[in-house]
MMTF fields as JSON, N, C-alpha, C and O atoms, coordinates in Angstrom:
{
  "mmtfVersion": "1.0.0",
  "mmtfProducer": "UNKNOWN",
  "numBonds": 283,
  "numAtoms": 284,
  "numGroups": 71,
  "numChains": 1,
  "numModels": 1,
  "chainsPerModel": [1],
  "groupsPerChain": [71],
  "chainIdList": ["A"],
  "bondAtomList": [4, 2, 8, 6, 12, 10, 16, 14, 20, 18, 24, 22, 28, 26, 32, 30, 36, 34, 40, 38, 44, 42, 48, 46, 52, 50, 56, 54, 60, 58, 64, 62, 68, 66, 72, 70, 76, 74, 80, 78, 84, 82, 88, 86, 92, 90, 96, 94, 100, 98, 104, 102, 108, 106, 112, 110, 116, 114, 120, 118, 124, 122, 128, 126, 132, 130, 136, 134, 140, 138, 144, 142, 148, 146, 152, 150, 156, 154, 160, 158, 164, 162, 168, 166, 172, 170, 176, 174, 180, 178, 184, 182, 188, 186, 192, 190, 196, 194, 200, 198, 204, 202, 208, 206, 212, 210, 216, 214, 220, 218, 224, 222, 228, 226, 232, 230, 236, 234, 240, 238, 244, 242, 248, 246, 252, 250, 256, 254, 260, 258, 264, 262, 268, 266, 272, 270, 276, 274, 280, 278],
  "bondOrderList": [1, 1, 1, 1, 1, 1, 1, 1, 1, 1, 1, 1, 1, 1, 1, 1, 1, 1, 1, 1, 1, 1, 1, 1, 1, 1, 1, 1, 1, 1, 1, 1, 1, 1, 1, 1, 1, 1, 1, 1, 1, 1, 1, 1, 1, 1, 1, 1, 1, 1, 1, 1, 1, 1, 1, 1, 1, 1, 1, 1, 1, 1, 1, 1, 1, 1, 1, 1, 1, 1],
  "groupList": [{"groupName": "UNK", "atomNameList": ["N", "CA", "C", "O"], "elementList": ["N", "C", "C", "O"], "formalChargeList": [0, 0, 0, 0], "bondAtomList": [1, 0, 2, 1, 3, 2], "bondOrderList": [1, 1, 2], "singleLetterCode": "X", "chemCompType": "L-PEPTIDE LINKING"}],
  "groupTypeList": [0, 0, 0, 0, 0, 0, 0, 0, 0, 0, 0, 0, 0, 0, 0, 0, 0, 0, 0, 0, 0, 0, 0, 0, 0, 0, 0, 0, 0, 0, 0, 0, 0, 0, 0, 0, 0, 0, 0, 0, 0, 0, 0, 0, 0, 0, 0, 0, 0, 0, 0, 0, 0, 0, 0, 0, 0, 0, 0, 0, 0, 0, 0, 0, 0, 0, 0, 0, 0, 0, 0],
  "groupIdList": [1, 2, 3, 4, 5, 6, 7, 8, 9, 10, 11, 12, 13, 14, 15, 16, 17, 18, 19, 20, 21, 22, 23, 24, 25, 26, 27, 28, 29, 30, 31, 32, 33, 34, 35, 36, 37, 38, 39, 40, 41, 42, 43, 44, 45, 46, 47, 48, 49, 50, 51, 52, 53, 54, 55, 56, 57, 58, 59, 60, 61, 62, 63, 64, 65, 66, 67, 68, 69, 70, 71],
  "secStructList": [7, 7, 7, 3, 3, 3, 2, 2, 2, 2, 2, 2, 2, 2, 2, 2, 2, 2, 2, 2, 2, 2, 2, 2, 2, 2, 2, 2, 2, 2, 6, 7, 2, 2, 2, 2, 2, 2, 2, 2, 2, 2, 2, 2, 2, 2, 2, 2, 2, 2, 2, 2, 2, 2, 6, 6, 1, 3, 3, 3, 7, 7, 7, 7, 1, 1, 7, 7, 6, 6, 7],
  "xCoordList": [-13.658, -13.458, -12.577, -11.617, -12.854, -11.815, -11.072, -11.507, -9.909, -8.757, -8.383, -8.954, -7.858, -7.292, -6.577, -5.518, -7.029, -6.078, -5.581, -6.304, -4.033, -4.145, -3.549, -3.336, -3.224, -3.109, -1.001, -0.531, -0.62, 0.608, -0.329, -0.285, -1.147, -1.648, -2.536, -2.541, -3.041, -4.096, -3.038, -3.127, -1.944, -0.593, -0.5, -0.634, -0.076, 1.266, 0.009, 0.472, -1.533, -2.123, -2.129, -1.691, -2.603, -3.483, -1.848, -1.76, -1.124, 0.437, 0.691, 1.011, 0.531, 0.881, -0.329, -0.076, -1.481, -2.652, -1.753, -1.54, -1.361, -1.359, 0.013, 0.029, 0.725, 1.822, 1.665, 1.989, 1.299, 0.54, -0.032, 0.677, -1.166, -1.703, -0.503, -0.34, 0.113, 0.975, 2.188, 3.115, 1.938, 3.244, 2.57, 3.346, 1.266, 0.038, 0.653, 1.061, 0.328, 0.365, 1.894, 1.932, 3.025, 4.417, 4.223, 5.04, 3.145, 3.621, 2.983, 3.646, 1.645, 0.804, 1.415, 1.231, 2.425, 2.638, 4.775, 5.351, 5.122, 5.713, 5.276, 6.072, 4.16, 3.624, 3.019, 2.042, 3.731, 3.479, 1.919, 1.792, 0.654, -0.288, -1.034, -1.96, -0.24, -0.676, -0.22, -0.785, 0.6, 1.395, -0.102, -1.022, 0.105, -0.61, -1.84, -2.05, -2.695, -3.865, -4.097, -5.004, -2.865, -2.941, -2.788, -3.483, -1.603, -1.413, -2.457, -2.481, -3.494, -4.801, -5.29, -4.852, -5.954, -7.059, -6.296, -6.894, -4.437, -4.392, -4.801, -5.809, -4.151, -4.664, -5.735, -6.103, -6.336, -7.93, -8.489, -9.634, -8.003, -8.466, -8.103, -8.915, -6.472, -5.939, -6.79, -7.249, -7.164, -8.187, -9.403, -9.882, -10.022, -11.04, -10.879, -11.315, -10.268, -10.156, -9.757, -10.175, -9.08, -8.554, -10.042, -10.218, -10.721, -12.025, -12.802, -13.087, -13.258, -13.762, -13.096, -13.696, -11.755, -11.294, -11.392, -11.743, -11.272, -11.377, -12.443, -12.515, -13.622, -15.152, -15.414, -16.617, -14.684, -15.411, -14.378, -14.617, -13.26, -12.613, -12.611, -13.145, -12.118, -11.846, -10.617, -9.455, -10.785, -9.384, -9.102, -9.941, -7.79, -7.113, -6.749, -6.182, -7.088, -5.932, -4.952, -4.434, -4.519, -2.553, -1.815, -2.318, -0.223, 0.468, 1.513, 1.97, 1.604, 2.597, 4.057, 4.346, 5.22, 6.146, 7.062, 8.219, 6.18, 7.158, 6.89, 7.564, 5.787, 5.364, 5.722, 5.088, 7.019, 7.351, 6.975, 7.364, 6.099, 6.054, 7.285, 7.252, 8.147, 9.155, 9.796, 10.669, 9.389, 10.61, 9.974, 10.498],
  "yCoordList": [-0.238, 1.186, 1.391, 0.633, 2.507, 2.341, 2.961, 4.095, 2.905, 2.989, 4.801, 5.274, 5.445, 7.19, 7.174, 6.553, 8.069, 8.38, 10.319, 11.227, 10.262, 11.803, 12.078, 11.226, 13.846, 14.275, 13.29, 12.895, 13.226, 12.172, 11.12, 11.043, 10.342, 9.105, 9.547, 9.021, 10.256, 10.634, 11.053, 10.447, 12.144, 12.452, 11.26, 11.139, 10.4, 9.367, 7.949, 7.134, 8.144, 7.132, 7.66, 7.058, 9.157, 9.684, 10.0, 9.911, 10.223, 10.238, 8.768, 8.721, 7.612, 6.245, 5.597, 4.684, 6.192, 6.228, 7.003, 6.279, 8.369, 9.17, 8.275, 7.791, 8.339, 7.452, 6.029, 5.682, 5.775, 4.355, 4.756, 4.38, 5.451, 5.741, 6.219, 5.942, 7.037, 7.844, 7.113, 7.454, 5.464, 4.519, 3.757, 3.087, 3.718, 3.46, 3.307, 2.476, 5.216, 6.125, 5.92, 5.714, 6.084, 5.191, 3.943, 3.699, 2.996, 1.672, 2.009, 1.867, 2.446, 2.909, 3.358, 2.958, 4.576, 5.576, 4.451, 4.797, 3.385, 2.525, 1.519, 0.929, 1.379, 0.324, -0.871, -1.537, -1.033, -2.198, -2.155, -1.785, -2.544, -2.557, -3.271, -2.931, -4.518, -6.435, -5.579, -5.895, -4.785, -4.473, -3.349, -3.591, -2.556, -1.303, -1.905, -1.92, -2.413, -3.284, -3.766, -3.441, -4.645, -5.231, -4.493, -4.736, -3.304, -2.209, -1.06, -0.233, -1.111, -0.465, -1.295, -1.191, -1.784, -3.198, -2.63, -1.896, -2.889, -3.312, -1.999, -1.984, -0.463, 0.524, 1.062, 1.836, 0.804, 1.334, 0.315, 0.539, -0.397, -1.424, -0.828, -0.647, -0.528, 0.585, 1.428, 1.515, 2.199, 3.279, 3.25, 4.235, 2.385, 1.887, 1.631, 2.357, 0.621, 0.207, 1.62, 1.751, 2.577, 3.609, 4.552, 5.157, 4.521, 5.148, 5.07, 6.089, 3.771, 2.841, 3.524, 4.172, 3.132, 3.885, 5.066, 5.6, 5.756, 7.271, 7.439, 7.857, 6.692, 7.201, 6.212, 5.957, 5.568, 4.766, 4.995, 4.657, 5.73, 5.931, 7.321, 8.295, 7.331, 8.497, 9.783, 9.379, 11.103, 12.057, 12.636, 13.42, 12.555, 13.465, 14.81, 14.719, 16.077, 16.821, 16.964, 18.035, 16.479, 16.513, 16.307, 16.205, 16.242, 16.11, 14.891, 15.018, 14.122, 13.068, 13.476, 14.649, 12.192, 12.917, 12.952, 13.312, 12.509, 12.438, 13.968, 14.356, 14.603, 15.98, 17.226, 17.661, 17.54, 18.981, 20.067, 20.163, 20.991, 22.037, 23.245, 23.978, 23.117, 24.16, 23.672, 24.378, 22.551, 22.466, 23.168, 23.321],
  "zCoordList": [28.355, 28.154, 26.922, 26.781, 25.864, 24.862, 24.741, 24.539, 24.738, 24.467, 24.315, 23.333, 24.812, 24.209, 23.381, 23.476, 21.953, 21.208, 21.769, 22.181, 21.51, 21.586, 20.21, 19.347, 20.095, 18.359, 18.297, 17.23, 18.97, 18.212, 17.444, 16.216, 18.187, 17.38, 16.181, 15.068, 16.461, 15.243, 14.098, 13.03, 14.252, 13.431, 11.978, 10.76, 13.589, 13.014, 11.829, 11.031, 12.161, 11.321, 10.527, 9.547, 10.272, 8.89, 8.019, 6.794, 8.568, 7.965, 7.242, 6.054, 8.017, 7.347, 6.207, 5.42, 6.307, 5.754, 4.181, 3.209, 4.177, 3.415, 2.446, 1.314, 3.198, 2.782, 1.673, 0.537, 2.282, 1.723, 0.47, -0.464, 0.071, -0.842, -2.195, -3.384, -1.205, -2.677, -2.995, -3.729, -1.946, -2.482, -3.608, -4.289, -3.953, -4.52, -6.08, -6.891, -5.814, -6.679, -7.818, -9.031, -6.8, -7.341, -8.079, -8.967, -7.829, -8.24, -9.929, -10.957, -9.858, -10.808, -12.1, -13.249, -11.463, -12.229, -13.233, -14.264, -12.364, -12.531, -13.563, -14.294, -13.583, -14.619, -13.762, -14.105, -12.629, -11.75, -11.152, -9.985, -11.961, -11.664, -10.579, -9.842, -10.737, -9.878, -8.13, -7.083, -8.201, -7.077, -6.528, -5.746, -7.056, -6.705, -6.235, -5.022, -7.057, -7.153, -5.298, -4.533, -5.051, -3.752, -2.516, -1.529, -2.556, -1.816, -1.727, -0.815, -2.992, -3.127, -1.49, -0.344, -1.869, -0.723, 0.267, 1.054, 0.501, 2.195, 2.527, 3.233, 2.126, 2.807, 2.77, 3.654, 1.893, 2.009, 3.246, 3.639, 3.651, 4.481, 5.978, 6.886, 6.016, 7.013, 7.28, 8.419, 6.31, 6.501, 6.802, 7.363, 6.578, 7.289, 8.801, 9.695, 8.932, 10.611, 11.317, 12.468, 10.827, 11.211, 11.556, 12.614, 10.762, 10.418, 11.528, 12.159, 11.915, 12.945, 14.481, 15.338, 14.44, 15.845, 15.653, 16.705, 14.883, 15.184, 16.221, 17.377, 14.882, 15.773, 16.929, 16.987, 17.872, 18.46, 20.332, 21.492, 19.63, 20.431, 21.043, 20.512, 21.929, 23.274, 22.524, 22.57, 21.931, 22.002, 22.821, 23.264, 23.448, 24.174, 23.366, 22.277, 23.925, 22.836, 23.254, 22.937, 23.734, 24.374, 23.114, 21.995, 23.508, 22.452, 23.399, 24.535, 22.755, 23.171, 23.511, 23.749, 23.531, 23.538, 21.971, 21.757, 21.189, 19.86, 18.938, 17.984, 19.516, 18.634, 19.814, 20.776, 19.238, 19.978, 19.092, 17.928, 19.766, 19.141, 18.576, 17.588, 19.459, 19.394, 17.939, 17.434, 17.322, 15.891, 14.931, 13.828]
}
């Protein structure tokens, strides 16, 4: 049976997904190409597998306990 994601988990990937990219973007915009280059691959790679569970997995729409609405 696979696994439930609810919207905390969905949040907290496409957040570390997004992250990732625009640490990318830093190395790039640094000069540090060899760097970026490799941090390119791992998260596009993140994002993929991420891709995969999205579609293969179960959503809850609940909210966990790390996403309070009231903030």
């Amino acid at each position: 049976m696979p696994k439930k994601m609810n919207l905390d988990d969905l949040t907290r990937e496409i957040a570390a997904i997004i992250t990732n990219f625009e640490t990318v973007q830093d190395f790039v915009q640094d000069g540090d190409i060899e760097t970026a280059e490799e941090l390119y691959k791992r998260s596009l790679n993140h994002a993929k597998k991420f891709g995969y569970r999205f579609k293969a997995e179960n959503i809850e729409k609940t909210m966990g306990a790390i996403f309070d609405p009231n903030c």
